[in-house]
N, C-alpha and C positions, 0 to 999 in steps of 0.2 A: 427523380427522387429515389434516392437507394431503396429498398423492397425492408423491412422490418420484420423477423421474426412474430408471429401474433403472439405466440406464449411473452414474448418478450413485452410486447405493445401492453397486453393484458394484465402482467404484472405488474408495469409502470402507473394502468389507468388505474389500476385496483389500492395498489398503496400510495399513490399520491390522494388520490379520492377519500383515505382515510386520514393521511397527514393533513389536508386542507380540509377534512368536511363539510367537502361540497364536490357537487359532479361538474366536471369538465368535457366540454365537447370531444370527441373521440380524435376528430381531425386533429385538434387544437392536441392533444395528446401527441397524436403521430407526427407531427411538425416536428415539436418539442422533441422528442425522442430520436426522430431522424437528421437535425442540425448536432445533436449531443452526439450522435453516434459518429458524426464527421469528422469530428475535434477528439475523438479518441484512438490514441495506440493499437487500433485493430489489426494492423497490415500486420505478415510475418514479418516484412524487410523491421518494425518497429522492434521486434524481439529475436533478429538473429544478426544486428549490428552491432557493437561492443564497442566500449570506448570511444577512443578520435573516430571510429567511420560513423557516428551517429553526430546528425545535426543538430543544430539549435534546433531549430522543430519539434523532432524527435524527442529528445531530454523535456521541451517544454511540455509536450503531452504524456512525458511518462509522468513529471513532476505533478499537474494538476490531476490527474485522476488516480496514482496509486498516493500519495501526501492524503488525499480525499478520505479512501479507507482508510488508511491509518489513524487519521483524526476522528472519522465516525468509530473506531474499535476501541479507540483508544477512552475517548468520554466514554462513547455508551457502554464500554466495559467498565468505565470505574464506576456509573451508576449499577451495575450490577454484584461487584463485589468488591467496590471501595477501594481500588487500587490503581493508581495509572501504571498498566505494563508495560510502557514504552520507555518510563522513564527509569531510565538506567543508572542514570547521574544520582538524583534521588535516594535508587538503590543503595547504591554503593555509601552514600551518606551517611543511609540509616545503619549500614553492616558496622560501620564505623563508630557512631553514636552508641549505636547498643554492645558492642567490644568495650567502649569507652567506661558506659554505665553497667556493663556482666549481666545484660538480659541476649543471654546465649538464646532463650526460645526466639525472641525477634529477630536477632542475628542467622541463627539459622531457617528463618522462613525468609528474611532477604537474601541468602546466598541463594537458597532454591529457587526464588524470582530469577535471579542473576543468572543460575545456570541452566534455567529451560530457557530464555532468552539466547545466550549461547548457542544452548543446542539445537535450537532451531534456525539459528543464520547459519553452522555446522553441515546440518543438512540439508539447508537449500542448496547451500556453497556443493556438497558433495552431488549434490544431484544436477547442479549445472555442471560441474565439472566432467563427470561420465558422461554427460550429453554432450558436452563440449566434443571429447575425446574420441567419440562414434559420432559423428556432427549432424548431431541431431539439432532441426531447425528450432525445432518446440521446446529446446530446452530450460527457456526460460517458465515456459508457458504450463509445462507440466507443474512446475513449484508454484505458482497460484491455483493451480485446480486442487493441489494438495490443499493449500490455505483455505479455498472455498469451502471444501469440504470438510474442514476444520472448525471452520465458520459455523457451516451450518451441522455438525457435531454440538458446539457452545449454546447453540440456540435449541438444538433437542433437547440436551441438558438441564433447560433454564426453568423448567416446573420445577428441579429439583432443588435449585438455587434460591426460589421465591419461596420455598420453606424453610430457607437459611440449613439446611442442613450442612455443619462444618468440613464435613469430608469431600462433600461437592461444592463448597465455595472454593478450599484449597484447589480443589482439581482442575474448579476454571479459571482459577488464576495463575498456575502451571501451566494451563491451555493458549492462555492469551497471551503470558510473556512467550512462550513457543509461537505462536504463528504472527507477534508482532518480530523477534529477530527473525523468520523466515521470510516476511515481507520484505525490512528493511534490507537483507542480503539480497534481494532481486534486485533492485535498485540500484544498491551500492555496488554490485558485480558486473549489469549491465551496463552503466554510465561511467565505470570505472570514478567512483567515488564522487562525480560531481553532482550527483543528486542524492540525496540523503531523506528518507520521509517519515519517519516513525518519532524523531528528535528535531527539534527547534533550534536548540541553544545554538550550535555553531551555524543554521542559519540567519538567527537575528543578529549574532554577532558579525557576518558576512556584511548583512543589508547594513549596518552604524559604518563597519570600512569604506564599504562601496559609495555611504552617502557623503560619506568626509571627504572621500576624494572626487567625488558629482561638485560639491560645496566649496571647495579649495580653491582659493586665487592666486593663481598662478603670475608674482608681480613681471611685469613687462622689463622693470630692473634689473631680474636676474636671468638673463639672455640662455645664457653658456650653463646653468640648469637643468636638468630632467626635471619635465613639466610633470606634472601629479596630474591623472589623468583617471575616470573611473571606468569599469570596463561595463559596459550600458547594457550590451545584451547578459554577463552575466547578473547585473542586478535587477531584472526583469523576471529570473529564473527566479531568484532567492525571493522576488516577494509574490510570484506566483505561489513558492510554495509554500509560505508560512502562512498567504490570503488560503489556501486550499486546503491547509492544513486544520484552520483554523473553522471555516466555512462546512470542512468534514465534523470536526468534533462540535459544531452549534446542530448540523442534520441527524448525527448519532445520538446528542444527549437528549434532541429534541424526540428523535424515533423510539428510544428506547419508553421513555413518560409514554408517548401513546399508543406503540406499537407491543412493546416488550419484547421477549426474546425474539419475536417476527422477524426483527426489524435486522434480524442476522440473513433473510434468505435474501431481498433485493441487491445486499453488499454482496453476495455470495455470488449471486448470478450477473452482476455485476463486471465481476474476477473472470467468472465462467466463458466473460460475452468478450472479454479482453483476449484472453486465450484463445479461442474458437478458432480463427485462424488461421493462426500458427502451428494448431497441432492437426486440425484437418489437413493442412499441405501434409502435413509428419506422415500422418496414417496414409494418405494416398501415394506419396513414393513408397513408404514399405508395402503397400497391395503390389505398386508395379515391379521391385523389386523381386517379392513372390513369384509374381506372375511369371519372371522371366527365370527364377531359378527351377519352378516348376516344368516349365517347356524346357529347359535343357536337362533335367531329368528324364523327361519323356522320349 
């Protein structure tokens, strides 16, 4: 059995204990947490393959567990300040709508949505990219610890927000359109675009193609045809990640009702535990690195 972090263990026992309001056997705990851990993107090799050299595997466990946060950020930030910041489509709707009807004040608090959302896929993108460029292994993994602690920024914030105070309602919804496109750029730069987690839409529209051609009958007629054929492991993907995506925002909107802002640190450390890793390997080549330009100093 892999060895489990206790602060980690602790965490898990302490807020599931209050999602369920009820006590759970410890082991029963540690079980649970140690099969979970197995099924998640923890290796470096997960966060420093890119595109074609990552496997079906691979993409399937970046899909269910980063789709997950996004779903839990994504509800349980709109129970906090009435906005889905993921959805961009929407956005853009609304920018449209209110140009149409000359409510410039709505118009411009959806382009500000629009453009922290930007700016934060911006600078993940830029930040994987300098990593890329010095080939740094953790360069994924550094742009979630950013997000973590982003997270859990949002959630220090949230006394301020449950007084409705307007100037920190706008800020955490600048806050959470920014670290939902910082998510969605991990994703979409690591998988080279076939996994997508913060938006839906083109993957439910994926899963209706995929299932017409799963459903397709192919007549026996028409020989000399290209058969219609569906491609099975990726429709596996699309509805892991719309079931994950979906399974995150029922945990999120659920945690947020009993937890409140709390329920930012479990997702946070979460990210943390995803990370861990990839950027441990990071740190300990540049020790030995030092180590070695040191001695040739000497």
């Amino acid at each position: 059995m892999r060895r489990i972090p206790r602060f980690l263990a602790y965490v898990v026992q302490r807020y599931l204990r209050i999602f369920f309001k009820k006590s759970m056997d410890p082991l029963t705990y540690y079980a649970m947490v140690d099969r979970t851990m197995e099924q998640l993107p923890t290796r470096w090799e997960h966060w420093a393959r890119e595109g074609d050299a990552r496997t079906p595997a691979m993409n399937r466990q970046l899909a269910w567990s980063m789709a997950f946060v996004a779903g839990a950020v994504n509800a349980g930030g709109f129970l906090a300040v009435q906005h889905y910041t993921s959805h961009m489509t929407g956005v853009l709707s609304t920018m449209a709508d209110s140009l149409a009807l000359k409510d410039f004040g709505v118009l411009l608090y959806a382009f500000g949505m629009l453009m922290c959302f930007v700016v934060g896929a911006f600078v993940s993108t830029t930040l994987i990219s300098y990593g890329k460029r010095h080939h740094w292994r953790g360069r994924y993994a550094l742009a979630m610890v950013v997000e973590a602690l982003l997270l859990l920024l949002f959630g220090y914030a949230g006394s301020r927000l449950e007084a409705r105070e307007y100037l920190y309602t706008d800020a955490a919804v600048a806050l959470l359109c920014f670290i939902m496109g910082l998510h969605n750029a991990v994703t979409t730069n690591i998988s080279g675009a076939a996994v997508r987690t913060t938006h839906m839409t083109g993957t439910v529209t994926d899963i209706g193609i995929e299932l017409s051609k799963l459903l397709y009958r192919n007549s026996s007629r028409l020989p000399a045809s290209t058969r219609i054929l569906a491609d099975r492991a990726r429709l596996r993907l699309l509805l892991l990640l719309a079931a994950s995506f979906f399974l995150g925002g029922v945990s999120g909107a659920i945690g947020f009702r009993r937890l409140g802002f709390k329920v930012t640190v479990p997702l946070a450390i979460f990210l943390l535990v995803l990370a861990f890793r990839p950027l441990a390997l990071e740190l300990r080549i540049f020790l030995r690195h030092l180590r070695k330009d040191l001695h040739k100093t000497d």
